[in-house]
C-alpha positions in Angstrom: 115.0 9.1 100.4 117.5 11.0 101.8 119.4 10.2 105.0 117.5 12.2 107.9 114.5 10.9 106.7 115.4 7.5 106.8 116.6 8.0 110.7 113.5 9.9 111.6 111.3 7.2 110.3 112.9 4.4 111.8 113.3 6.4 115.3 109.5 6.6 114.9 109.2 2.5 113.7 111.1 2.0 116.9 109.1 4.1 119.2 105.7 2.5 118.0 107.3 -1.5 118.6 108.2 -0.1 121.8 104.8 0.9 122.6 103.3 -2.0 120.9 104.6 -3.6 123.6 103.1 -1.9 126.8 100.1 -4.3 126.1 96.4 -2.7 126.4 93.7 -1.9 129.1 91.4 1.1 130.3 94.4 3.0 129.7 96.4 1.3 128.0 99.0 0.7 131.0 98.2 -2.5 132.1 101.6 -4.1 131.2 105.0 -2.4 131.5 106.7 -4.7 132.7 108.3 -4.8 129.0 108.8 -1.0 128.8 112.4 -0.4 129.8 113.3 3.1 131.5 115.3 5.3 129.8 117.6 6.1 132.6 118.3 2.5 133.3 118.9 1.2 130.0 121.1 3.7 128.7 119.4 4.4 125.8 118.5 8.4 125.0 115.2 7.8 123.2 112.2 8.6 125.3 109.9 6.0 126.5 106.2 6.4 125.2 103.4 5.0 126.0 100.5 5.7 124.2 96.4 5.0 125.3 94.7 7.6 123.2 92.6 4.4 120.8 91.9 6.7 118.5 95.2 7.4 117.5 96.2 4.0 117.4 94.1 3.6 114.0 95.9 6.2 112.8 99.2 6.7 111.2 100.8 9.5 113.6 98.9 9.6 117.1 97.2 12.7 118.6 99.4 12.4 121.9 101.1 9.9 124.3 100.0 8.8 127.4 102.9 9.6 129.4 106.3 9.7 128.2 109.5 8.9 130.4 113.0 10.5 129.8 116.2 10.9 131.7 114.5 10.2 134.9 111.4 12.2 134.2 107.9 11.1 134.0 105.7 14.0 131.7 102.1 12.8 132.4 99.7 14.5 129.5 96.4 16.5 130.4 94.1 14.2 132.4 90.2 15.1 132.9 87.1 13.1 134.1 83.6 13.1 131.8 81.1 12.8 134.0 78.4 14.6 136.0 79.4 16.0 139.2 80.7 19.2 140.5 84.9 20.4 140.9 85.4 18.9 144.0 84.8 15.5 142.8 86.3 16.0 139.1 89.4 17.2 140.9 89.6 14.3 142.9 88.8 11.4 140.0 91.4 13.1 138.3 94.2 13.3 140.9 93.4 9.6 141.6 94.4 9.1 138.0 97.3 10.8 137.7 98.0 8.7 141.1 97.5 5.6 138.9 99.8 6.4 136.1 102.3 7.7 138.0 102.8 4.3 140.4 102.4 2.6 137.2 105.3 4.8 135.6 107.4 4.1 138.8 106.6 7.6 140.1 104.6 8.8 143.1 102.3 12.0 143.7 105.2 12.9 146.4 107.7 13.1 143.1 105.8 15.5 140.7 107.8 18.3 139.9 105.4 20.6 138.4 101.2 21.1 137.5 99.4 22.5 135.4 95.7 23.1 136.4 93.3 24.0 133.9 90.0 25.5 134.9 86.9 25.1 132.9 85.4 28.3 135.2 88.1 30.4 137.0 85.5 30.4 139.7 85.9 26.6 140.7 89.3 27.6 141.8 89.1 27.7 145.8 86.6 24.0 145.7 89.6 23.1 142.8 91.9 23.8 145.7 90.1 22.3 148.4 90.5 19.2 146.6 94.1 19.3 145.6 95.4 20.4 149.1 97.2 17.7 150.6 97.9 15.3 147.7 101.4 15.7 146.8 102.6 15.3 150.1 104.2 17.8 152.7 106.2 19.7 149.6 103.7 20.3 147.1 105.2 20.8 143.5 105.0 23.9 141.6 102.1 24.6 140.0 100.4 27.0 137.4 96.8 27.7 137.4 94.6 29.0 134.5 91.3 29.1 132.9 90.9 27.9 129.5 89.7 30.5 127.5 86.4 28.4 125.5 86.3 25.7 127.7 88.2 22.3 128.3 87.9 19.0 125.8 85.3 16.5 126.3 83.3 19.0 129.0 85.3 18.2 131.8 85.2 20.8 134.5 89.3 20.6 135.3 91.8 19.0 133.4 95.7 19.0 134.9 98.8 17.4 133.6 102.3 17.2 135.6 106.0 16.4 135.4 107.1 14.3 138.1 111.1 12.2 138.7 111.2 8.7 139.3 110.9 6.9 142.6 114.3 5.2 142.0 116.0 9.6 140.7 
């Protein structure tokens, strides 16, 4: 086996002990306590946390969590499954990213950047009705689009962001 594949496979052994050790729950955040930062300790690998379950029976999962780097918290696509109309799957899933980010030693007053993704380019105003107010007084930047086919799992909005740490 030659040398870079030796590294890259061991950077990946790493990464998984590392998230091996973020414990489990509903999402699979429930103790970081034994995550270290990235910008604290030094190191230049990213921290990942993984929660998808279904790529934890797997070799190579379909997507982390969140993932922390040089002060950045990068918070993948969240949606809610469940009956119920924009309005309230745009607030379940702001309440979410909420979560993640205190637990990732963020806040919704640090995110950086969002990424809305409309199931019906029509939901947009109630979308925004919902999302006004909730970073704070300086909202991040955001992008908005509909996703051509539809978005995973039926949800009406899915949105993902990129936010600094509290401590940045």
């Amino acid at each position: 086996m030659n040398k870079t594949k030796h590294s890259r496979r061991s950077m990946i052994h790493s990464l998984f002990a590392t998230v091996a050790t973020a414990g489990a729950g509903i999402l699979g955040l429930t103790n970081l306590s034994s995550c270290t930062r990235s910008p604290e300790s030094g190191q230049d690998s990213p921290t990942v946390i993984l929660s998808d379950p279904t790529s934890r029976s797997s070799n190579l999962p379909y997507w982390s969590e969140w993932v922390m780097h040089n002060g950045l918290v990068y918070i993948a696509g969240k949606g809610v499954h469940f009956e119920g109309d924009i309005s309230e799957h745009t607030t379940a899933t702001l309440n979410l990213i909420g979560e993640i980010l205190e637990d990732a030693g963020s806040s919704m007053e640090n995110v950086l950047k969002v990424n809305v993704y409309l199931d019906n380019m029509e939901d947009y105003k109630a979308m925004n009705e919902a999302y006004l107010g909730r970073f704070g007084d300086h909202p991040p930047v955001r992008t908005t689009i509909a996703s051509p086919g539809g978005i995973p799992g039926n949800a009406l909005v899915e949105i993902d962001c990129i936010a600094k740490l509290k401590d940045t």
